[in-house]
C-alpha positions in Angstrom: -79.2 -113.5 -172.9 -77.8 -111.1 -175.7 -74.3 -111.1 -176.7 -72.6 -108.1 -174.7 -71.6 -104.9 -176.7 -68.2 -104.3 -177.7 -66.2 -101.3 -177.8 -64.4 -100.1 -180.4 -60.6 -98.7 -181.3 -59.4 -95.6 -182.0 -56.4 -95.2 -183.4 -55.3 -91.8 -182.7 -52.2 -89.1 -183.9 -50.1 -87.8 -181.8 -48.0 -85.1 -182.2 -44.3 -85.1 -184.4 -42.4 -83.0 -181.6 -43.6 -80.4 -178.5 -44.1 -77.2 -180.7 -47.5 -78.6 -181.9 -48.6 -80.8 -179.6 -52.1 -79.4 -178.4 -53.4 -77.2 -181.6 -52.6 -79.7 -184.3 -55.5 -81.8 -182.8 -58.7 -81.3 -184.8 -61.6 -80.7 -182.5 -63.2 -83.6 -184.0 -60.4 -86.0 -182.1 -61.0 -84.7 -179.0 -64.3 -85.2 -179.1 -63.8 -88.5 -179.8 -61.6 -89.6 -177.5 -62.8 -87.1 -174.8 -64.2 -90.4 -172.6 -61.9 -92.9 -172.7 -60.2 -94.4 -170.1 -57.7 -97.5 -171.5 -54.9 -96.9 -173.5 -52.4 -98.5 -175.8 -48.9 -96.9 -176.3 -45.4 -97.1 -177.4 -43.7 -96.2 -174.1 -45.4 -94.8 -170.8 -43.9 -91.4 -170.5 -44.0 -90.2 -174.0 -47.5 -91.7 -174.4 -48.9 -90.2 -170.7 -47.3 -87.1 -172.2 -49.3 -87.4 -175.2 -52.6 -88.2 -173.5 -52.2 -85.0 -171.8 -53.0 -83.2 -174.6 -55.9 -84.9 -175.9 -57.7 -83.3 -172.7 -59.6 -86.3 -171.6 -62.3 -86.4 -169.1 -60.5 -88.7 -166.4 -57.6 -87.8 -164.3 -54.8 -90.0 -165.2 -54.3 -91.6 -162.1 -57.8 -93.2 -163.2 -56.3 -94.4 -166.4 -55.1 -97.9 -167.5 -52.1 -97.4 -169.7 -50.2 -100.9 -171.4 -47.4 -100.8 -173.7 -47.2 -101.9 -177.4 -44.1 -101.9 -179.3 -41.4 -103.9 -180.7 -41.1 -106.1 -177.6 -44.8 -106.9 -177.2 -45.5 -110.7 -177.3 -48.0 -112.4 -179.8 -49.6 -113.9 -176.9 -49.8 -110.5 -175.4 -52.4 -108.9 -177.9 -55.2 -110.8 -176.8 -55.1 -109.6 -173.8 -54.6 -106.0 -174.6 -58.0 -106.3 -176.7 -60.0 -107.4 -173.5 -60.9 -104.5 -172.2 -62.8 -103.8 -176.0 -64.2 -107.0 -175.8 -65.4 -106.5 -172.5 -67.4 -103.7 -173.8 -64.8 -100.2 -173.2 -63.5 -97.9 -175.8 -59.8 -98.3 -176.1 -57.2 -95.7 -177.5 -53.8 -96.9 -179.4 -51.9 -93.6 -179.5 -48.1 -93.7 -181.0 -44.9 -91.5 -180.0 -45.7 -89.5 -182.8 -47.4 -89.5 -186.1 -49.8 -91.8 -187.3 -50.2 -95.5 -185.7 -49.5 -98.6 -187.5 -47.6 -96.0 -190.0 -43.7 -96.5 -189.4 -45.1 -97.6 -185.9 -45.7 -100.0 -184.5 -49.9 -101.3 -183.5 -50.7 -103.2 -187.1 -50.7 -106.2 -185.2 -53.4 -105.0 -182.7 -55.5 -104.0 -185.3 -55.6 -106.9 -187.3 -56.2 -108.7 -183.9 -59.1 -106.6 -184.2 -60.6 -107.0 -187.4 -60.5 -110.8 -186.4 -62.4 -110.3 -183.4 -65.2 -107.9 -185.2 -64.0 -105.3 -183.2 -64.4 -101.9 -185.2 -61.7 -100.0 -185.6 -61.8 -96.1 -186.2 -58.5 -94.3 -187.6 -58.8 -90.8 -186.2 -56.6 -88.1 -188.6 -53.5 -86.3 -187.7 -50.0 -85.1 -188.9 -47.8 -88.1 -191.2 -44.4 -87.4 -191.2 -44.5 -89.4 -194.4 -47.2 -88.2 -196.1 -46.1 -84.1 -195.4 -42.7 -85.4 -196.3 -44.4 -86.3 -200.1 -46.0 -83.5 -200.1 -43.4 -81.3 -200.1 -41.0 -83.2 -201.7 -42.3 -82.1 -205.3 -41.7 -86.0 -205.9 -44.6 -87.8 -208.0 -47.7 -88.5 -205.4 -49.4 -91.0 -208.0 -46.8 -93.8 -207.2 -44.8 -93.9 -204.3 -43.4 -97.1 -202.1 -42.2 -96.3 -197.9 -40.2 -98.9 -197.6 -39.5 -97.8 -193.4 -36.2 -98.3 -192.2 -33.7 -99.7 -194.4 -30.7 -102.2 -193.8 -27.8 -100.7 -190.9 -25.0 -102.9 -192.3 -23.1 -101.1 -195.3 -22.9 -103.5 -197.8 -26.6 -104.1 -197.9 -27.5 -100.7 -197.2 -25.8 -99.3 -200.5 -27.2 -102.5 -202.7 -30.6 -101.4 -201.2 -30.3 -97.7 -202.0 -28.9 -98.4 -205.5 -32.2 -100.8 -205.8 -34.1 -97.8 -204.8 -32.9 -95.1 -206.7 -33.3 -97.8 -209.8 -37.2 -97.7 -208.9 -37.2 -94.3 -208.7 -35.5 -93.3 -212.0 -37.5 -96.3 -214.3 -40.9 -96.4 -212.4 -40.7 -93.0 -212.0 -41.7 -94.2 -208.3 -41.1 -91.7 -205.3 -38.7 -94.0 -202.5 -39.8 -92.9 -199.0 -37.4 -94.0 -196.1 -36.1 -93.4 -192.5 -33.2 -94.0 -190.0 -32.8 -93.4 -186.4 -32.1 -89.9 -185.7 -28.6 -90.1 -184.9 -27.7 -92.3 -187.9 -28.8 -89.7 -190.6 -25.5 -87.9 -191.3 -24.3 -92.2 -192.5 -27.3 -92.5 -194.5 -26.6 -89.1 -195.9 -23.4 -89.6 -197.4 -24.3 -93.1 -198.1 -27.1 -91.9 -200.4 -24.5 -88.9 -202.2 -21.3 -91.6 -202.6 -24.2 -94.5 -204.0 -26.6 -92.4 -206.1 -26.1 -90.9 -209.7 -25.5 -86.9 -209.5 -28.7 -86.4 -211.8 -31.2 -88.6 -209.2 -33.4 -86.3 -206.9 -33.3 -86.2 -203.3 -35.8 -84.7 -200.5 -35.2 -84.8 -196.9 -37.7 -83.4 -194.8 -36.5 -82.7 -191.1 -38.4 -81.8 -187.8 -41.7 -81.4 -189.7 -43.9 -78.9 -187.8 -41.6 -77.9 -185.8 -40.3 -73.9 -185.7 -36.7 -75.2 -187.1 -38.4 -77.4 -190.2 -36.3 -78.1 -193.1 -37.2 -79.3 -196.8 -35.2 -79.4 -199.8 -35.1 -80.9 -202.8 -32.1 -81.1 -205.3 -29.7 -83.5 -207.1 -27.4 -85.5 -205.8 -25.1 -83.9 -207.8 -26.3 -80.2 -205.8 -26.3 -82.2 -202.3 -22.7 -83.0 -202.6 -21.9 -79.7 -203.0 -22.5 -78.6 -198.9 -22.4 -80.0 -196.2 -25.2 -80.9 -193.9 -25.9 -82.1 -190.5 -28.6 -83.6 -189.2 -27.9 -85.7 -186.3 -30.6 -86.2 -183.8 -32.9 -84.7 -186.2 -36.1 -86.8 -187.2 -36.2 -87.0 -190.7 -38.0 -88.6 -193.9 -35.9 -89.2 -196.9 -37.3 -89.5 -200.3 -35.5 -90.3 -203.9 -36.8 -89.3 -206.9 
């Protein structure tokens, strides 16, 4: 009796906030994801929300949704990868962005690879890799180094060790922070930097109020910015 077939996972975008949601998604996703049925996601309602959009065949009441984030158990992600192994196509979708990218699902995936399951990255918006782009910051080496330390001390030693990198590697730093913590990282970065070290930050990418700007710290301290609540990328350079 021959081995049964397994399926396969798809990681797929999702959108970076509501203005975008449906015509950011390339045909070719759609099509690929058109028949599937299970579902990995960060949280229920934002990841229902963005199965919505990917117009899939089934009604969602005929949908099997299970969570993966930062609270998932080890022992959990065998059991998440069933449903492949039991021959289904399974989606990991992420709040927004890219998953596995400043997201959580790596751990899935190299669950995954282990098991010979094949994995298939589908494309979609980065709020990193637009962030780069824009930044005018050097593309040909670059380090995201995801969210950095909350408490103050090790925060500034951090974003000294950073802008270090930057200035002698001539290496473009890529970082986040919760939303509502990005007016303390802000003036964190202007008291800690050197005036003639370059900062981006990119905020609500895609969306119809997008702002990016590039300048010296020596120009940033000069005005006075908020964005709290904001999603935002910061990059030295």
């Amino acid at each position: 009796m021959s081995e049964q077939k397994k399926g396969k996972l798809f990681l797929i975008p999702s959108a970076l906030g509501e203005y975008q949601m449906r015509h950011m998604l390339a045909p070719y996703v759609l099509e690929q994801v058109h028949q599937l049925r299970f579902f990995l996601v960060e949280s229920e309602k934002s990841g229902r929300g963005a199965i919505k959009n990917l117009q899939i065949a089934h009604p969602q009441s005929e949908l099997e949704v299970f969570l993966v984030n930062e609270h998932t158990k080890n022992e959990e992600f065998a059991t998440l990868l069933k449903a492949i192994e039991d021959g289904n196509n399974v989606g990991l979708i992420s709040d927004a962005g890219l998953p596995c990218v400043a997201d959580p699902g790596s751990e899935v995936v190299a669950l995954a690879h282990q098991k010979r399951i094949e994995v298939i990255p589908l494309p979609g918006p980065s709020s990193v890799m637009l962030a780069l782009m824009a930044s005018g910051f050097s593309g040909q080496g670059f380090t995201f180094h995801g969210y950095i330390a909350i408490e103050k001390t090790a925060r500034i030693k951090k974003i000294r060790a950073m802008e270090q990198d930057a200035l002698r590697k001539k290496q473009t730093q890529i970082f986040i922070e919760t939303p509502y913590r990005n007016n303390q990282l802000l003036q964190d970065l202007l008291k800690g930097c050197q005036a003639s070290t370059k900062l981006c930050l990119a905020v609500n990418l895609l969306q119809p109020d997008q702002f990016i700007f590039s300048d010296t710290i020596g120009e940033w301290r000069k005005n006075i910015f908020d964005f709290h609540k904001k999603p935002a990328v910061f990059l030295l350079g």
